[in-house]
Structures are given as C-alpha cells and as structure tokens.
Chimera marker file (.cmm) of the C-alpha trace (Angstrom):
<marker_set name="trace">
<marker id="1" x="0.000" y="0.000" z="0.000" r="1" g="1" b="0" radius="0.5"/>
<marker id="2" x="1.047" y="3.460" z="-0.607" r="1" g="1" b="0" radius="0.5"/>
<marker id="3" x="2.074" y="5.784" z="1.911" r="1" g="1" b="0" radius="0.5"/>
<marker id="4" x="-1.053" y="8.332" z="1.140" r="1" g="1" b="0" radius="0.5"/>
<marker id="5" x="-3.528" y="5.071" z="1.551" r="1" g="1" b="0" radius="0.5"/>
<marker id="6" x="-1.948" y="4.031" z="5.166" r="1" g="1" b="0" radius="0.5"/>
<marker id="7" x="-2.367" y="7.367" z="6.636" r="1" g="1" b="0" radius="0.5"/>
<marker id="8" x="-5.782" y="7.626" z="4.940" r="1" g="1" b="0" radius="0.5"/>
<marker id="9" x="-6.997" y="4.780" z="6.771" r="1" g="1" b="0" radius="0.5"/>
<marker id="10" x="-5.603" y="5.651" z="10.462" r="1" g="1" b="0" radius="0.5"/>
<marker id="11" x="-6.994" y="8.949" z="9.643" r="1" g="1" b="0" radius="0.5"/>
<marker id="12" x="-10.617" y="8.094" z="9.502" r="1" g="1" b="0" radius="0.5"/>
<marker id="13" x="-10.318" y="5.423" z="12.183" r="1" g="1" b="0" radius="0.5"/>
<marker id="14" x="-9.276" y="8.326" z="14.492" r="1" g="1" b="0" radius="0.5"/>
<marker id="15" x="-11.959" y="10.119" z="12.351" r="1" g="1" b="0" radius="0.5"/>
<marker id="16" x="-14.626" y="7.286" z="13.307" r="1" g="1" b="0" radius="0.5"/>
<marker id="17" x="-13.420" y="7.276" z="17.120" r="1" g="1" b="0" radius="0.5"/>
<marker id="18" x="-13.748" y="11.382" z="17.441" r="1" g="1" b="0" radius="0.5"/>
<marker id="19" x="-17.351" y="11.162" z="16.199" r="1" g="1" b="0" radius="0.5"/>
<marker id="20" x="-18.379" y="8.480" z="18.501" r="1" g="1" b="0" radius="0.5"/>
<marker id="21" x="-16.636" y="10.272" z="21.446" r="1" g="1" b="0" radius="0.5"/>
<marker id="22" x="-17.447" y="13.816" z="20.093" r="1" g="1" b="0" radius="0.5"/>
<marker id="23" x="-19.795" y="13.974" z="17.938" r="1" g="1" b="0" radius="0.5"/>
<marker id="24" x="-19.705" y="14.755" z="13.808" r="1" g="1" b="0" radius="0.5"/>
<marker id="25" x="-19.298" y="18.923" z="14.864" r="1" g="1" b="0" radius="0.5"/>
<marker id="26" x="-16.430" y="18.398" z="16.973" r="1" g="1" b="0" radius="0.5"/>
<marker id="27" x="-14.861" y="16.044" z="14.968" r="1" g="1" b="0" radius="0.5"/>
<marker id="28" x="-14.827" y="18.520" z="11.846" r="1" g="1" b="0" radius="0.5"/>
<marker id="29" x="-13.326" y="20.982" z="13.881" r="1" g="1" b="0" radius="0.5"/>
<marker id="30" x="-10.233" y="18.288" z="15.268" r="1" g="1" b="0" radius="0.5"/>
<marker id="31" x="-9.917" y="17.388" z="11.651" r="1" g="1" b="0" radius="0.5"/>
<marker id="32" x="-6.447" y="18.975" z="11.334" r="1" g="1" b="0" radius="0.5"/>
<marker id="33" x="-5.196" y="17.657" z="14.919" r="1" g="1" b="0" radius="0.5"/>
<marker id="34" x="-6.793" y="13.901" z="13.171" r="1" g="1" b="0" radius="0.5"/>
<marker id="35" x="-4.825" y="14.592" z="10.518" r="1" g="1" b="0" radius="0.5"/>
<marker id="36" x="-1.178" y="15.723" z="12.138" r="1" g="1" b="0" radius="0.5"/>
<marker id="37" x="-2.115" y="12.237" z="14.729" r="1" g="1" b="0" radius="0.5"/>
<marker id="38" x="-2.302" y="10.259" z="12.148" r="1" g="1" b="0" radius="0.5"/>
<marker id="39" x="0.833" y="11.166" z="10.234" r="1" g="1" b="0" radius="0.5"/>
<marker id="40" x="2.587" y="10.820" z="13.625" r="1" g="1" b="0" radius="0.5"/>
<marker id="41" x="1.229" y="7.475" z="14.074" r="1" g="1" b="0" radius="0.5"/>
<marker id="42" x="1.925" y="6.472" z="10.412" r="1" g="1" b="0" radius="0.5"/>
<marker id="43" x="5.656" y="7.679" z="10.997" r="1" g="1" b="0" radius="0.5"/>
<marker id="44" x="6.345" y="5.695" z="14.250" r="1" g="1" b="0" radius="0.5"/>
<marker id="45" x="4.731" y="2.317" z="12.855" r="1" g="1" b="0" radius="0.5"/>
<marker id="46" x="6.770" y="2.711" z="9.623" r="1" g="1" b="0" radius="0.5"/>
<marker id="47" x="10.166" y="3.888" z="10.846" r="1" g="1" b="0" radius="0.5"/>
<marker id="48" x="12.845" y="0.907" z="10.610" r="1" g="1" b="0" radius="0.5"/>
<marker id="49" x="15.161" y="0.292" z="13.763" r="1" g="1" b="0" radius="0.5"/>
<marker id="50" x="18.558" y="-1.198" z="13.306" r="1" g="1" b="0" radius="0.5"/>
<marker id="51" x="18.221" y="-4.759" z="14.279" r="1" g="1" b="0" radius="0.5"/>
<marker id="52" x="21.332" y="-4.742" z="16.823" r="1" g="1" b="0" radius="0.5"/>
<marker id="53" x="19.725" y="-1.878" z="19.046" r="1" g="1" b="0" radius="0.5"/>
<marker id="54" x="17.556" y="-3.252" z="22.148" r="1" g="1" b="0" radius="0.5"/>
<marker id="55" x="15.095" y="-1.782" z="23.477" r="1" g="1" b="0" radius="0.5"/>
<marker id="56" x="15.824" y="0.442" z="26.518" r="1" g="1" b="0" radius="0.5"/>
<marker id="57" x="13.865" y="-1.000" z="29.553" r="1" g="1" b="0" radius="0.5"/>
<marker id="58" x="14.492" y="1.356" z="32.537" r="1" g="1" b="0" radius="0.5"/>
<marker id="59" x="13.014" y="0.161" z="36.028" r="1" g="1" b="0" radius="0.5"/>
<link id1="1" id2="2" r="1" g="1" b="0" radius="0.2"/>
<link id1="2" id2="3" r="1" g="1" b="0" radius="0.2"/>
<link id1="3" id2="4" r="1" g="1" b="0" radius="0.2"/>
<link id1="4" id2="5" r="1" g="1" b="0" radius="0.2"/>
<link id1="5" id2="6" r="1" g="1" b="0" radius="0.2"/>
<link id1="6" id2="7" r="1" g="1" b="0" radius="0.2"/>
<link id1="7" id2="8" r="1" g="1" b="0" radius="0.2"/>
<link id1="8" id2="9" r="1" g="1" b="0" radius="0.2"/>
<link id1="9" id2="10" r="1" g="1" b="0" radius="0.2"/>
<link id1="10" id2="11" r="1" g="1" b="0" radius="0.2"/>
<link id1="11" id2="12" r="1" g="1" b="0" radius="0.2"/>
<link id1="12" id2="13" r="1" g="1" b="0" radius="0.2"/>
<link id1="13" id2="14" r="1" g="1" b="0" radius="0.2"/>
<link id1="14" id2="15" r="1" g="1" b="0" radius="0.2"/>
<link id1="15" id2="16" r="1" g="1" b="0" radius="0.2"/>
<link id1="16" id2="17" r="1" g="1" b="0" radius="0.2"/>
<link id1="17" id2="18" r="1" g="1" b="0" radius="0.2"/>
<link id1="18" id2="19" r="1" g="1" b="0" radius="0.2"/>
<link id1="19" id2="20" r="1" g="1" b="0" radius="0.2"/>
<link id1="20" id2="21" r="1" g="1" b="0" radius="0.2"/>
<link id1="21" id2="22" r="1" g="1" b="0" radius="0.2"/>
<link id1="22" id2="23" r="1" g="1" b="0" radius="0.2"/>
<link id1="23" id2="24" r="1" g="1" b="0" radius="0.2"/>
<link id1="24" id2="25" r="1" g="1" b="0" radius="0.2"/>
<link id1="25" id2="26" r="1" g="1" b="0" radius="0.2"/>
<link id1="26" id2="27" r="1" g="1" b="0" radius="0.2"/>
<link id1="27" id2="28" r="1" g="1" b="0" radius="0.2"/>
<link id1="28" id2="29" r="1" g="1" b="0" radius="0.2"/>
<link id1="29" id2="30" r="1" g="1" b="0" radius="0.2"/>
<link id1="30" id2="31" r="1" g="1" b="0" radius="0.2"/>
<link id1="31" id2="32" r="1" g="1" b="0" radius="0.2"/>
<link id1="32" id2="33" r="1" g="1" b="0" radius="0.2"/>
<link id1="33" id2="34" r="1" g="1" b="0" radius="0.2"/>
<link id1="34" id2="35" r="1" g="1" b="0" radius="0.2"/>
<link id1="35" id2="36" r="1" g="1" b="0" radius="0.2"/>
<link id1="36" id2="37" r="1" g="1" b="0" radius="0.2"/>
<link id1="37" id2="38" r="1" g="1" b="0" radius="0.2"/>
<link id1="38" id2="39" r="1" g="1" b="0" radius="0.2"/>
<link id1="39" id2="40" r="1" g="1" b="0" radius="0.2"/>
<link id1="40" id2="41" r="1" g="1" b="0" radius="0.2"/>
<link id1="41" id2="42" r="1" g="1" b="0" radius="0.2"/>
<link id1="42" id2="43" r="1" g="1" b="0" radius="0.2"/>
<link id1="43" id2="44" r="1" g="1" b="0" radius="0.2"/>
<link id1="44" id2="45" r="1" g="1" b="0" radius="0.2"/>
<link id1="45" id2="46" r="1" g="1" b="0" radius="0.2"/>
<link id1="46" id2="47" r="1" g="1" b="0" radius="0.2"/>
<link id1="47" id2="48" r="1" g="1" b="0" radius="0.2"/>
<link id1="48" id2="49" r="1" g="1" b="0" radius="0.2"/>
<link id1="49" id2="50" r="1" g="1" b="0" radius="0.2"/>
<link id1="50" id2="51" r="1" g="1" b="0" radius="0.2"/>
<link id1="51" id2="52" r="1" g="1" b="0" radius="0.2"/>
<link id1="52" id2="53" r="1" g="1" b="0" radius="0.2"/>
<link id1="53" id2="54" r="1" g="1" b="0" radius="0.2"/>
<link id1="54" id2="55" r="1" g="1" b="0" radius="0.2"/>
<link id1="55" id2="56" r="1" g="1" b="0" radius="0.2"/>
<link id1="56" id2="57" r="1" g="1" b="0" radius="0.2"/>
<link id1="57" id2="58" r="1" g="1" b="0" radius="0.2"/>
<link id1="58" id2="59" r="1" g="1" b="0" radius="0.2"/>
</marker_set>
C-alpha cells in the first residue's frame, strides 16, 4: 500500500473514534489535529530500527 492510503486509513479510524466520542461537529473541527495524529502514528509504525539496538527497559 502506498504511503497516502496508510495514513488515509488511520486517519478516519481516528476520524470514526472522534465522532463516537465527540460527535460529527467536533470532529470537523479536530480534523487537522486527526490529521497531524495520524501522520505521527503512520511515521512511528513505519520507521525501521537497526536490528542490533535493544530496546531500553528502565526500572
């Protein structure tokens, strides 16, 4: 899938989710925070981590 399509898709999950927390109103007006989330969430799932490094567990 394309890059576009991927974010598309989180984007109106997040989309869905606002209007059945929110409502359709306030989701239109979060529609450019939706957006901005969902490129955020599309660059953390896609971003490649060298496979050497471990995870950095602090306790």
């Amino acid at each position: 899938m394309s890059q576009n399509r991927d974010q598309e898709q989180i984007y109106h999950e997040l989309r869905r989710r606002a209007v059945v927390e929110f409502g359709e109103e306030r989701a239109v007006e979060l529609e450019s925070f939706l957006r901005t989330a969902a490129q955020q969430i599309y660059d953390v799932d896609s971003a490649e981590v060298h496979p050497d490094l471990e995870p950095l567990f602090q306790e």
